[in-house]
N, C-alpha and C positions, 0 to 999 in steps of 0.2 A: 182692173179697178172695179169694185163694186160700188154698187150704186142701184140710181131708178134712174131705167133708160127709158128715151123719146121712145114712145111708139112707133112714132111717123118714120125714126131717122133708126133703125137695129144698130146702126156700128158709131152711136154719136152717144157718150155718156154723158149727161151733164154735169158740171159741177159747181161752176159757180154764176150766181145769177147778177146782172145790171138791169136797173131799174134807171131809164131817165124821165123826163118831165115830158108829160103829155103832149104839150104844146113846142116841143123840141124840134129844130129846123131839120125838112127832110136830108137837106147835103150836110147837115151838121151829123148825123147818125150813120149815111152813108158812107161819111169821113171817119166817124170814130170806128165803125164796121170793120171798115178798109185797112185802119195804121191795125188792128185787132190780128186780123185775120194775114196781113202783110209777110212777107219771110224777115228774120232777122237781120238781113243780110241790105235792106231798105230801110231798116228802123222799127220794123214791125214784132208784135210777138209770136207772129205764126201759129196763132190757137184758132180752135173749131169755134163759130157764132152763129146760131140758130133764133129765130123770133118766137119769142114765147106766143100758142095760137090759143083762142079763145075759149076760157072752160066750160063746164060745163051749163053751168046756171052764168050765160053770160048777161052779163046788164051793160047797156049802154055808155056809161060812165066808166066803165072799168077802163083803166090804162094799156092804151095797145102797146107801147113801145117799153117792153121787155122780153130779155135777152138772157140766153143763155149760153152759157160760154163753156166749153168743153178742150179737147185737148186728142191729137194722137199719143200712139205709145212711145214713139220714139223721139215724140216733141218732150213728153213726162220725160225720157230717160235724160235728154240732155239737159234737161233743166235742174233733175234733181242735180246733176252734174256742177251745176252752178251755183246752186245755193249752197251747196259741200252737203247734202246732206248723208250723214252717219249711217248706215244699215249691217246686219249682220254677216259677218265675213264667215267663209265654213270652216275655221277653225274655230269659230264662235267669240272672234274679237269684235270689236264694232271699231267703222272704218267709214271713211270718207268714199262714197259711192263714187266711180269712174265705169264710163260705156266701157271701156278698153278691157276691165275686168268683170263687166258683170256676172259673166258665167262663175265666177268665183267667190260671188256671194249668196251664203245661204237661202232659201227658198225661192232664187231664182230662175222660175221653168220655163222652156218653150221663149216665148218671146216675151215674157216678164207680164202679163195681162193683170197677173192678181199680186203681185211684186209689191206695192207701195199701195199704203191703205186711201179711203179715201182722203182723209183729212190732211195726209203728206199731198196729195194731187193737187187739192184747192189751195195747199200754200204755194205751191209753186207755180200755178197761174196766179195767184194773187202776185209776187215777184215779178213777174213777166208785166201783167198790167201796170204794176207800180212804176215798174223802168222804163216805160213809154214817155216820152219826153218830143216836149216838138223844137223843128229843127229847123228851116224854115218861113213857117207857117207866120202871120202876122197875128192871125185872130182866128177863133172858132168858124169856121164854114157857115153864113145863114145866120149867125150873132155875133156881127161885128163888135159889142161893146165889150166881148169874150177876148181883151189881147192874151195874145201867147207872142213869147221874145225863145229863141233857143236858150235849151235844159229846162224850161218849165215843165214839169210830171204835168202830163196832159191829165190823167185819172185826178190826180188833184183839184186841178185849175175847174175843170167838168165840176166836180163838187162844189166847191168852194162859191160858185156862181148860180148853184142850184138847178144845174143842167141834166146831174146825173145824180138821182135820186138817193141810192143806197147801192148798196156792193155785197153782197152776201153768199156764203155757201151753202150749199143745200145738206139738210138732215138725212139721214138714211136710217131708214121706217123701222127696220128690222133690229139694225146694231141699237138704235135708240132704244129700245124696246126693252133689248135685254139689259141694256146697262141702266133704265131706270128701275129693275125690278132687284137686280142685285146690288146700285145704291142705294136708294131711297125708299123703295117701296115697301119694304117690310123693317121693323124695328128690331135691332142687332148689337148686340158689344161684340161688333167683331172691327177690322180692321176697311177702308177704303175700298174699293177696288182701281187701284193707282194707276193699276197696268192697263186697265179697261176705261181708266178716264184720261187716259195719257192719248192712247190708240185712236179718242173718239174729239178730244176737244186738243190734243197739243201738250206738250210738256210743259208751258207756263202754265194754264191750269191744271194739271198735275201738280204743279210741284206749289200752288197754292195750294190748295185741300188736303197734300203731302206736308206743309209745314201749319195747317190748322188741325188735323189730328195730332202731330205731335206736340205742338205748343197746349193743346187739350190736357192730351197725356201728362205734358211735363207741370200740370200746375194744379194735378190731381196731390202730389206731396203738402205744396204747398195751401189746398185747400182744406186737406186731413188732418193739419193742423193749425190751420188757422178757427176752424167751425170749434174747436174745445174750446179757445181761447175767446171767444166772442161768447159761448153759452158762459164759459166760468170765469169770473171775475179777473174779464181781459184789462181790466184800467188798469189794473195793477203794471207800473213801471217795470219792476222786477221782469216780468214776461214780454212786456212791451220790446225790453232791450234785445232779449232772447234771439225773441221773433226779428229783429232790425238785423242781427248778424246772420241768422238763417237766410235772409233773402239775398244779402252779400254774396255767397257761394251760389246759391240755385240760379242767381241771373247771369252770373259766368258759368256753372258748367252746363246747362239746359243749352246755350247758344255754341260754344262747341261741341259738344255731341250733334247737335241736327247738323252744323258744316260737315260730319262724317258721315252722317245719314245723308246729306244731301250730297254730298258727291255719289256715293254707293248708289242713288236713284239716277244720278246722271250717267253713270257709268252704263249701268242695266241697259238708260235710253240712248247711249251713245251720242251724247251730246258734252258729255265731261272735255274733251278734248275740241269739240266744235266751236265753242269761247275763243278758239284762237285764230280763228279763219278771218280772214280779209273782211271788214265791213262794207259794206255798200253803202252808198249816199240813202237819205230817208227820202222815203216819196215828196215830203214837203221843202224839199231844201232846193234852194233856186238860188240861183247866178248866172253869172254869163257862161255857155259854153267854151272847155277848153278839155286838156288832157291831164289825168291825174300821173304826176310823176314818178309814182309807186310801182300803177296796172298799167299806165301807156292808154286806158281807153278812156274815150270823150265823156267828161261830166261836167255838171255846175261847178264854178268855180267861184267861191265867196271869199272877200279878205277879211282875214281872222282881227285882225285892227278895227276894222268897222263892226265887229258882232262884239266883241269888249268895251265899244263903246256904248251899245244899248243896253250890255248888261250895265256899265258901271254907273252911266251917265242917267238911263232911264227906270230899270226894273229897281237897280237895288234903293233907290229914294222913295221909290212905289212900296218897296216892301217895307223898308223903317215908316212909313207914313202909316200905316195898315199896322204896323206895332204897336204906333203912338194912340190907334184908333183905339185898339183894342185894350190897350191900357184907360184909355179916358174911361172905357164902357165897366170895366173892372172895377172903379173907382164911383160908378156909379153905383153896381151893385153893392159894393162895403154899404154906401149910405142907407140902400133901400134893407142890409139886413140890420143897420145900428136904427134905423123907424121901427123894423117889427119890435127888435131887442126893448126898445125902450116903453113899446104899447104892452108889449108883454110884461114888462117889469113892476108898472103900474098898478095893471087889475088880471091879474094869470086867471086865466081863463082853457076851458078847450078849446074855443076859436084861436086864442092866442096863439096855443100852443100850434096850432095847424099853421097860425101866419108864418112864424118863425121858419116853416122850410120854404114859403113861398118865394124868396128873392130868390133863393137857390134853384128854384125849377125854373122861375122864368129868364133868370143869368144861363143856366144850363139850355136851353130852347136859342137863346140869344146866341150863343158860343155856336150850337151846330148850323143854323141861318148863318151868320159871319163866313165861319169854314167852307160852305156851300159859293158863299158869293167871291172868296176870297179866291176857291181852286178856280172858278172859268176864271177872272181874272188872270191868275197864275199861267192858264194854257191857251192866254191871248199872249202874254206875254214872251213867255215861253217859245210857242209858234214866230211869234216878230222878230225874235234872238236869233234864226236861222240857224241854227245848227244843221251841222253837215251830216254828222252821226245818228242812229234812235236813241245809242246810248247815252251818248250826250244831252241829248233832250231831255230823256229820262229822267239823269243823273240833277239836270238844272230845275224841273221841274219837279222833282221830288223835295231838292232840298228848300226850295222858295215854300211848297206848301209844308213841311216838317216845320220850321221854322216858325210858320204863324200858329200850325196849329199846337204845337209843340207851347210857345206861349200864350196863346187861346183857352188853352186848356188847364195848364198848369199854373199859369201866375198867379194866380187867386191863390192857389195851394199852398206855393211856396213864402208868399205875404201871409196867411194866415198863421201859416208853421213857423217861420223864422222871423218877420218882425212883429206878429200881432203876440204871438206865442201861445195860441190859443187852442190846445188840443180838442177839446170841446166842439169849436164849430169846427175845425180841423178835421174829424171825424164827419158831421152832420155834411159839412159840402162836399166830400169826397164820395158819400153817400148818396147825396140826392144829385151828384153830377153824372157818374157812373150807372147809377139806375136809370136816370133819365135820357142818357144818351143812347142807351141801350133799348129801351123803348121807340124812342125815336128811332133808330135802324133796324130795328126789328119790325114797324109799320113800314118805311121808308123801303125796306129791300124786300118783304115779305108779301105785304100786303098791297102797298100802293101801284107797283107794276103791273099785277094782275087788272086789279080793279082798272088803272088808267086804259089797259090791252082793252077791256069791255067798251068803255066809253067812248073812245076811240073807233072804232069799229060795229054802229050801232046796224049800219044795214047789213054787216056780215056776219051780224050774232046767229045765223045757220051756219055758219063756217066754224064761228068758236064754239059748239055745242060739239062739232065734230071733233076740236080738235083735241077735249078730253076725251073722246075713242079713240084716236089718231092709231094707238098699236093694233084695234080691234078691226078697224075698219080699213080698206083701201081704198086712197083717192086717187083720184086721176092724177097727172104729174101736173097738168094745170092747176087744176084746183089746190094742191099741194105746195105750188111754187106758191100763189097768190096765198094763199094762208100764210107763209111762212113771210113775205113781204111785210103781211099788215104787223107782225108783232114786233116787238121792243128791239131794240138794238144793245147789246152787251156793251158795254163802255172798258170793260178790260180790267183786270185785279186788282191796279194803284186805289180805288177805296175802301177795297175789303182788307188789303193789307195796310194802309192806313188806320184803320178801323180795331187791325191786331197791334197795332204799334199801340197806340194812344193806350187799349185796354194794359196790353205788356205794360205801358208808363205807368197807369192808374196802380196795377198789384205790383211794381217794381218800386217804385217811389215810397207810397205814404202806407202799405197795406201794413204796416206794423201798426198802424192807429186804426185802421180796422182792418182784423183779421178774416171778416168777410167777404172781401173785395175778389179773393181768388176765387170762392165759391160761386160767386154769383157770374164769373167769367167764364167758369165751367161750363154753367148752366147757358149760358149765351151761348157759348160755341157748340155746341150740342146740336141745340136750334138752329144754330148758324150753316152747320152743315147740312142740312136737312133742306133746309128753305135754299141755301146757295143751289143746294144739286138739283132741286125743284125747278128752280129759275131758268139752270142753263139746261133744264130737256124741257121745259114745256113754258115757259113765258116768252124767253129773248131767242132770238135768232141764235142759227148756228155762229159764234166766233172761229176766225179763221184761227189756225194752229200756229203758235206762237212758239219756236224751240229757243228751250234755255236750259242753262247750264249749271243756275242755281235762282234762287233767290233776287240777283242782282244789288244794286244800290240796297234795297232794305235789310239786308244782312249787314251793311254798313251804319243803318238808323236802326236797327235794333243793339246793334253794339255798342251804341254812342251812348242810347238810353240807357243799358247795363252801367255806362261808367257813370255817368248823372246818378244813379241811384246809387252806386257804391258810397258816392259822395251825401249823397241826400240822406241815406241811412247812419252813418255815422255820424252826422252831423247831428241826427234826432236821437241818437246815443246819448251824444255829448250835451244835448239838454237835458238829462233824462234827470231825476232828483239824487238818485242814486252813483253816477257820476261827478254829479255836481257836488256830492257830499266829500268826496276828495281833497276839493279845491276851493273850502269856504272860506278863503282869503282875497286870493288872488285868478281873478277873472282870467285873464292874461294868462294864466300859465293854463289854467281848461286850456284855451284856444289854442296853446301853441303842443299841446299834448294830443289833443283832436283831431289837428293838421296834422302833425307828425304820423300817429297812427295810421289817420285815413290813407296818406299817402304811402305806408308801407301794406296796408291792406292793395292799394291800386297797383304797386309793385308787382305783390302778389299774385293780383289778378291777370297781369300780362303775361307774367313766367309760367302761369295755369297756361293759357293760351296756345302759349311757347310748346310745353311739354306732351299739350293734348295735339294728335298730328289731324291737320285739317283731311287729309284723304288716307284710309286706312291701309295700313301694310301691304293688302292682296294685291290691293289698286292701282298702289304705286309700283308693283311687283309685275302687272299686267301691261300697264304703261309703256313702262323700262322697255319692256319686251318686245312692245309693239314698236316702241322707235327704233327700237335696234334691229328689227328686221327690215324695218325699211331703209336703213341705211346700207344694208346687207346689199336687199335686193337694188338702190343702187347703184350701190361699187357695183354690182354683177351687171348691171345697166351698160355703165359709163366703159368701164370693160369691154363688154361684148361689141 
């Protein structure tokens, strides 16, 4: 494994660091030490634990109790063994790592030292501490007010209580180095480097930055033609309609094609087929201990009756309640733009004219504070629902905040388009909610992190001075670990891909009323990528490596949005004057020609789906192959 090793300890590599609370009881540390360091075969995870020793420039106040946590090799190989993880076979298939074959996996030498990079190593001690569960135990050793009941994730409960401070992996100085200069460091039309951000941060961030270039790429068409239409007399209906049906086709084939690209990336990473491996309980999930009737081994056991009843009985009246909010605040802002409307119609003025977008920014400010207070909400809730699964979690917790912000965001639009019917401010608020949103996360994820990193750390502004040299200079692995401590903590993709949904809503939905919208997303994500990759080598902590297999749940919310907008465009068709010159009689028959249509265009759009194959030929060709040798090998098995 590469790394930065202890000086003190030559054959001790670190890799992931625990920080607890200063004031932390000593039998409470030598207990958590103890279950750490334990054989599995007691409940322990059997890894290496070392005390982080004082750096260089030490000061009094610095926190003695942190720890580093390490690992043998043959602890690393059984464990990748457990998490299934996928590596390269020498035939050059990718396969699910077993001890029993490693000699028959590609770059496997001598006794596997450099086998598994480092970011695979820290995930598989993170797994090992996640599975620690007391068994037992009444309460924390030294803080009694600390109860533990068996299946509690001790690593949890430790947090949760404010015992054990943060959890983190460590950077490596060198690989960091080169992967900020061939992402970020210099200005490029070239393409990511996916395979060096896969290697270094995990295939979930990969395969975020892997669907932000492309979703980049794929709305370059539709900016290419949106920008003529906006310089040259875009009000015109006539083009209006054009434009509604072009975006029909672009938001169904743009999201199958990247399911082909996004398998082709899983495959590469060997994790296309890993989606189907056994899940494991989430670290947060408690119940009584028993035996999972699946694997035979002892886990939490929660009745599925009692967690439908928090969803039904508590979250989902939390969420219509949070609807009804958002509706009353909507309802505010119509009145505060019909005051500008009406000062303005009086005595027009340039002030005037200024007031006229004012409801619209301060409704858009309003919208992203909601959203903000709405998701912790969402993952108090979420967290109380006890799911057994992450994916489940995930899955609940994605759709509770889709939902709000989903109407948060939109309803204004869709009230202004279809009952006010007013293209006009229809255009003006999609305008000033989109820009302003985007402003707002471009301070909010750019800038504010940094700045909050300084303010935060005023007596260690000689550490942050350093740590824009960080590739120039070498620290000691103290001073290195405690630098990496003080900074931000990554909260993980769910808002940067929220962030791509909404904008995908804003140019999938209404951009035939301004055909700017895809321009100005362009130019976000541009940025977007620049400051994201910024962020995760030099503001927030390393994130532990997260393997996926795609996208997850938001390949399901961007799909959804695709069919909302199929409907939403046709529907602004069917207002359009030119349409409507059809059926200057009889309302009624518009609407029931509109429906009919839309719904053989949404026909359409499935049978597209159908025809376009989610995983490409090779793939599935590679697949086949690989099951059928293993069935091979076996029969030759059960044979012999």
């Amino acid at each position: 494994m590469e790394g930065s090793g202890d000086n003190s300890s030559p054959g001790f590599t670190p890799l992931v660091v625990l920080e607890l609370a200063s004031d932390t009881k000593e039998e409470a540390i030598q207990w958590l030490l103890n279950r750490i360091e334990d054989s599995q075969q007691n409940g322990g995870a059997e890894l290496l634990v070392k005390q982080l020793g004082p750096g260089v420039s030490a000061e009094e106040k610095e926190n003695p109790n942190i720890f580093l946590v390490g690992s043998s090799r043959q602890r690393l190989l059984s464990g990748a063994e457990d998490v299934g993880l996928f590596k390269e076979f020498s035939d050059g298939s990718m396969r699910a790592f077993t001890c029993a074959n490693k000699h028959n996996f590609r770059d496997f030498k001598g006794d596997g030292d450099s086998f598994f990079s480092m970011a695979e190593c820290q995930y598989i001690v993170k797994h090992e501490l996640d599975t620690l569960r007391a068994k037992d135990e009444t309460h924390v050793p030294g803080h009694s007010q600390v109860k533990l009941y068996p299946g509690k994730s001790i690593i949890r409960r430790l947090q949760s209580k404010g015992i054990l401070i943060q959890m983190f992996p460590l950077h490596e100085k060198e690989e960091l180095k080169r992967l900020c200069f061939s992402w970020y460091k210099k200005v490029k039309f070239t393409f990511q480097p996916l395979d060096d951000i896969r290697h270094y941060f995990g295939e979930g961030q990969a395969f975020y930055f892997g669907f932000l270039e492309y979703f980049t790429f794929a709305l370059l068409p539709m900016a290419l033609i949106g920008l003529p239409y906006y310089l040259f007399d875009w009000e015109d209906y006539d083009k209006y309609v054009v434009f509604a049906v072009f975006n029909l086709v672009w938001c169904t084939v743009i999201l199958e094609l990247w399911k082909r690209c996004s398998a082709s990336l899983a495959y590469r990473w060997g994790t296309l087929s890993r989606k189907r491996a056994f899940e494991e309980p989430r670290p947060g999930f408690h119940g009584i201990l028993g035996f999972n009737p699946v694997t035979g081994r002892e886990e939490p056991l929660y009745p599925t009756a009692k967690r439908h009843l928090r969803i039904y009985l508590v979250s989902l009246p939390f969420v219509l309640l949070c609807l009804y909010m958002s509706l009353y605040v909507m309802m505010i802002y119509f009145r505060m733009e019909g005051w500008a409307l009406s000062i303005h119609s009086e005595e027009p003025t340039f002030w005037t004219e200024i007031l006229l977008y004012i409801p619209s920014v301060i409704y858009a400010v309003v919208i992203e504070i909601m959203n903000l207070l709405y998701r912790y909400a969402a993952e108090f809730l979420t967290e109380w629902e006890n799911h057994r699964l992450e994916s489940s979690y995930q899955n609940h917790l994605v759709l509770k905040v889709l939902v709000f912000n989903f109407f948060n965001c939109f309803a204004s639009l869709f009230y202004i388009a279809f009952i006010m019917h007013d293209m006009a401010l229809l255009r003006q608020s999609l305008a000033t909610l989109l820009l302003t949103s985007q402003i707002l996360n471009q301070f909010m994820e750019a800038f504010l992190p940094y700045w909050l990193q300084r303010r935060r750390n005023k007596k260690m502004i000689h550490k942050l001075k350093r740590r824009r040299t960080l590739e120039d200079k070498e620290l000691p692995l103290e001073e290195q670990v405690r630098l990496e401590a003080s900074m931000s903590t990554y909260l993980g993709t769910f808002d940067d891909y929220l962030e791509q949904f909404l904008l995908f809503g804003y140019v999938s939905l209404f951009s035939c009323v301004y055909p700017l919208a895809a321009v100005l997303v362009v130019l976000n994500n541009i940025t977007e990528v620049y400051s994201d990759a910024f962020k995760m080598c030099r503001v927030f902590k390393r994130p532990f490596s997260d393997p996926a297999a795609n996208i997850g749940v938001w390949q399901l919310a961007f799909e959804a949005m695709s069919v909302i907008a199929v409907v939403t465009n046709f529907a602004l068709i069917g207002m359009s004057p030119q349409v409507r010159a059809y059926f200057p009689e009889s309302e009624t028959h518009l609407i029931l020609w509109t429906v009919a249509i839309e719904h053989g265009l949404l026909a359409f759009k499935f049978i597209l789906c159908f025809l376009i194959p989610d995983v490409p030929k090779y793939i599935q060709i590679k697949l086949a192959r690989l099951e059928f040798e293993s069935l091979e090998a076996l029969k030759k098995k059960v044979n012999w």
